[in-house]
C-alpha positions as CSV (number, residue, x, y, z in Angstrom):
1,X,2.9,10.0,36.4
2,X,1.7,12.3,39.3
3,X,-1.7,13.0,38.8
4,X,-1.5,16.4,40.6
5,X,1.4,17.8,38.3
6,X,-0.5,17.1,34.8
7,X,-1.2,20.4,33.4
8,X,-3.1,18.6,30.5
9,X,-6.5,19.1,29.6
10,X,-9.2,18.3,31.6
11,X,-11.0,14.8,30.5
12,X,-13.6,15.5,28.8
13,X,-16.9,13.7,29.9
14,X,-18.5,12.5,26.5
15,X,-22.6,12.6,26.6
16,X,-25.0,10.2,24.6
17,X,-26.2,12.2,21.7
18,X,-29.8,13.1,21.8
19,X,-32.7,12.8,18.7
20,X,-32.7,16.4,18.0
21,X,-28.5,17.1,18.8
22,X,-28.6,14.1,16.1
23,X,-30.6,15.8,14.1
24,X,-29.3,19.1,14.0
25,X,-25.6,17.8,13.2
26,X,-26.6,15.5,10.1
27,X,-28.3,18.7,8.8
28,X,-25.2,20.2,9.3
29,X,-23.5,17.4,7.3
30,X,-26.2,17.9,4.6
31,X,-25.3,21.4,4.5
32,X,-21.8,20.9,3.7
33,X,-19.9,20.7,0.8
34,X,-16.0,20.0,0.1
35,X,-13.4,21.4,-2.6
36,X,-10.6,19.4,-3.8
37,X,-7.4,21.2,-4.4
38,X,-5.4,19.1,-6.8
39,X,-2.2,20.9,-6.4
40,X,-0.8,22.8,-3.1
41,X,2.1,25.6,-4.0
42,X,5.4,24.2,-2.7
43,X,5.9,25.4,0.8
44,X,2.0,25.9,1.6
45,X,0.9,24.5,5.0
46,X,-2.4,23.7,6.6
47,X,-2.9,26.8,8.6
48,X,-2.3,29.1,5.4
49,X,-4.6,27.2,3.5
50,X,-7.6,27.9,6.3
51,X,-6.6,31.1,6.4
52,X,-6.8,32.0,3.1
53,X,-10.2,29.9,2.7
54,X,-12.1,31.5,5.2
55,X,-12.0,34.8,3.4
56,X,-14.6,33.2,1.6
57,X,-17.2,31.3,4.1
58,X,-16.6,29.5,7.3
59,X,-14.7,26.4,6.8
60,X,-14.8,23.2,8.6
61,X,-12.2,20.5,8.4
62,X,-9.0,21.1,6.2
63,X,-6.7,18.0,5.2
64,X,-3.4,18.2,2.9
65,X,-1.9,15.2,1.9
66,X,1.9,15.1,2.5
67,X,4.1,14.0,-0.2
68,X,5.5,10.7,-0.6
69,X,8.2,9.7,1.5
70,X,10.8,9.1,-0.8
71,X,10.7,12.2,-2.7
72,X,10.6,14.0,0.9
73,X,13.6,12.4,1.3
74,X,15.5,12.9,-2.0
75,X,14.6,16.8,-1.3
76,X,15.6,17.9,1.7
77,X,18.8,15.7,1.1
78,X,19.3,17.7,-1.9
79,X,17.5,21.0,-1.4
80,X,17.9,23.7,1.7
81,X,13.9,23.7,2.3
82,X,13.0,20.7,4.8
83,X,9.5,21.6,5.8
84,X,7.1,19.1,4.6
85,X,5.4,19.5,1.1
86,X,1.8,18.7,0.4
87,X,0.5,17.3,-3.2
88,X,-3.1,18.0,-2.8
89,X,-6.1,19.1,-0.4
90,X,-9.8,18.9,0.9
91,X,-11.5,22.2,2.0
92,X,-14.8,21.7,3.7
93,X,-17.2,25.0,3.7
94,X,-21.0,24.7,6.1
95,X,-22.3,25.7,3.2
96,X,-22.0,23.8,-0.1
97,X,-23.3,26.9,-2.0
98,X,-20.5,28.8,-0.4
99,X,-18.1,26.1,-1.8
100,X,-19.0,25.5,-5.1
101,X,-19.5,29.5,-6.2
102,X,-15.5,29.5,-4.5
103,X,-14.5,26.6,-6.6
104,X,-16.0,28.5,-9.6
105,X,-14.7,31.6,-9.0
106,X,-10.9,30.9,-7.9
107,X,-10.2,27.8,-10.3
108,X,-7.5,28.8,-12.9
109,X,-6.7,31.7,-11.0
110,X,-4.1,33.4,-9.3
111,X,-3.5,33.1,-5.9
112,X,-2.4,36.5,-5.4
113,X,-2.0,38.5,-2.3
114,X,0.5,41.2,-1.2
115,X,3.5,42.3,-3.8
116,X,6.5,39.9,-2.9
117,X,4.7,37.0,-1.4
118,X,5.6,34.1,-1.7
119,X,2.2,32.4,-4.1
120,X,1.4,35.7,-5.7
121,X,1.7,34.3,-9.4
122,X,1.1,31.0,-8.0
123,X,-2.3,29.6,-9.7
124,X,-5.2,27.7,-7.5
125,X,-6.1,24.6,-9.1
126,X,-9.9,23.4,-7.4
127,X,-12.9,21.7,-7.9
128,X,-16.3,21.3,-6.2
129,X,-16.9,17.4,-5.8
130,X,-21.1,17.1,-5.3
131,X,-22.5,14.9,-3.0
132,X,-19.3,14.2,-1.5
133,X,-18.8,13.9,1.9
134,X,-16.2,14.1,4.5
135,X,-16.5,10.6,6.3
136,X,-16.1,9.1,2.2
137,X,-12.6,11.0,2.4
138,X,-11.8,9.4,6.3
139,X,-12.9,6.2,4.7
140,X,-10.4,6.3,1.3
141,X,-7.2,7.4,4.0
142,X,-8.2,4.2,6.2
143,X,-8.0,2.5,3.2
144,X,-5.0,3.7,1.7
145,X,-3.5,3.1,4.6
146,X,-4.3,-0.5,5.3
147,X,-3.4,-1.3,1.5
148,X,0.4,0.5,2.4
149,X,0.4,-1.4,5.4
150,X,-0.5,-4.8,3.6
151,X,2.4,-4.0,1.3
152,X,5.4,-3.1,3.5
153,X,4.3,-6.3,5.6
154,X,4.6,-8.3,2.0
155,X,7.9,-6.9,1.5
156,X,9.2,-7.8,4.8
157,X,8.2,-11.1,4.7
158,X,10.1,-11.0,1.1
159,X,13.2,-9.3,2.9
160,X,13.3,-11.8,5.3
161,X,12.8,-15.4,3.2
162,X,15.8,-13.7,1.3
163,X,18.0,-12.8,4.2
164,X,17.6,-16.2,5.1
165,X,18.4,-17.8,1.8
166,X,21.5,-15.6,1.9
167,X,22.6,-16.7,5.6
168,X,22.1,-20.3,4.3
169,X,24.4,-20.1,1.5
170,X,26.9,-18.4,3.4
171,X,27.1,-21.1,6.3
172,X,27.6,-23.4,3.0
173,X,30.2,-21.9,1.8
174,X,32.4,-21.8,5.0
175,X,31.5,-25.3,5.4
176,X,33.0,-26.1,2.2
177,X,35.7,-24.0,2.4
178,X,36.6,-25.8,6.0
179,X,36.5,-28.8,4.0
180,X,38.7,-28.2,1.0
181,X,41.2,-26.3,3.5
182,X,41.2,-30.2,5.1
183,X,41.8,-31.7,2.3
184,X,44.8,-29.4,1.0
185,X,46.2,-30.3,4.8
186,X,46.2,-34.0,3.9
187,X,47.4,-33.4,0.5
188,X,43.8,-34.5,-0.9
189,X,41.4,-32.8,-3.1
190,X,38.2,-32.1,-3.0
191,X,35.3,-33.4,-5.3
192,X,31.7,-32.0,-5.1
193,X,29.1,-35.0,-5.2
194,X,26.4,-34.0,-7.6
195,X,23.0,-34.3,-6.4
196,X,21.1,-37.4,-6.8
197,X,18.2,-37.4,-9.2
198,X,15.4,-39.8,-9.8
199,X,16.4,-42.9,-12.0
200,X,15.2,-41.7,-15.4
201,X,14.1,-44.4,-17.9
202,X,16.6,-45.2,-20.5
203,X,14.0,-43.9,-23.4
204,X,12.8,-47.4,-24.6
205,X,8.7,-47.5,-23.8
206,X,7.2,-49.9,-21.7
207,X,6.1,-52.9,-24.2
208,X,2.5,-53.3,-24.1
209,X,0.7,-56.8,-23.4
210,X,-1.0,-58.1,-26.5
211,X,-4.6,-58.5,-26.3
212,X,-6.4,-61.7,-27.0
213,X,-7.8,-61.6,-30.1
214,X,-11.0,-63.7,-30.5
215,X,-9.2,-66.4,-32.1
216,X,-7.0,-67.0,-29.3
217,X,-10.1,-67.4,-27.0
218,X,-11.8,-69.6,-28.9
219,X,-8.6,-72.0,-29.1
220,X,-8.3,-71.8,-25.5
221,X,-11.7,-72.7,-25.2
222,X,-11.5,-75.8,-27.0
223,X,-8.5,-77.0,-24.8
224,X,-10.5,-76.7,-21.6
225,X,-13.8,-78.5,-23.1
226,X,-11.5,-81.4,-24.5
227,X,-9.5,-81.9,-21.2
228,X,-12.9,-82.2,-19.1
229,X,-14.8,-84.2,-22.0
């Protein structure tokens, strides 16, 4: 790439934090608070969420979560509409009194809005979550993710042991069928050795050695002394 022909943005030279710039932003984290949308009207994007959010406070950070893959696929394979959906959603307000008097007040109700817009009867559906933070929601989608990664890497591995197993079996059965095609050709036929298994006992137990009863020893005792004496 020709450094003289990049029209991106300049880098950015990043600057050690100092005590008070420190300071000041975990006040500003304090300060915070986050509402939790449990269900975004169908069609709803990011930007419209902010935008209708900030008619109450000044927001921060705004995540939607997309809808799962498969049922993104099933609908815009079987519906007209394939902009991506969103199931649910984190509004962060600076100021957690800001947010939970907006949770109060628009939970349960309509979205409203113009006549003919699209949400009008739509209904908000919101909580304020106390002392939650926005690095414990970065933290849950890391981990989500890794658990989704650690899954699809299990299945693979299945996939694969199972392809192989196939393939295997396949190559046997052209073996075999190169075989019996032989055999036809010389008018013979072909028999299928079974397997060899371990030599199983023919179901009689192992007799058992008779102990020596006192007796015994005592006989055998008297044999030794009289052939010495």
């Amino acid at each position: 790439m020709d450094p003289d022909g990049f029209v991106g943005p300049v880098e950015k030279i990043v600057k050690p934090l100092t005590r008070e710039a420190l300071a000041a932003f975990k006040a500003t984290q304090d300060r915070a608070g986050v509402i939790y949308i449990s269900r975004i009207p169908p069609g709803m994007q990011p930007a419209k969420v902010r935008h209708l959010m900030s008619g109450y406070g000044e927001i921060g950070r705004v995540y939607l979560q997309q809808e799962d893959a498969k049922r993104a696929y099933l609908r815009r394979k079987y519906t007209t509409t394939k902009k991506a959906h969103f199931t649910e959603g984190w509004v962060e307000f600076k100021d957690k009194k800001i947010a939970r008097s907006v949770a109060d007040m628009l939970n349960a109700q309509p979205i409203g809005g113009k006549k003919g817009t699209r949400w009008r009867d739509d209904v908000w559906t919101m909580k304020y979550l106390p002392r939650f933070k926005w690095n414990m929601l970065t933290e849950q989608i890391a981990h989500e993710a890794a658990v989704h990664t650690a899954k699809l890497r299990v299945e693979l591995t299945q996939s694969r042991a199972e392809q192989q197993d196939y393939l295997k079996n396949v190559e046997l059965a052209r073996v075999l069928d190169k075989r019996a095609e032989r055999k036809r050709e010389k008018g013979e036929e072909l028999e299928l050795k079974p397997r060899k298994r371990r030599a199983e006992g023919d179901g009689k137990q192992p007799e058992k050695r008779a102990k020596p009863t006192a007796t015994n020893t005592t006989d055998n005792m008297e044999n030794v002394l009289s052939s010495i004496f």
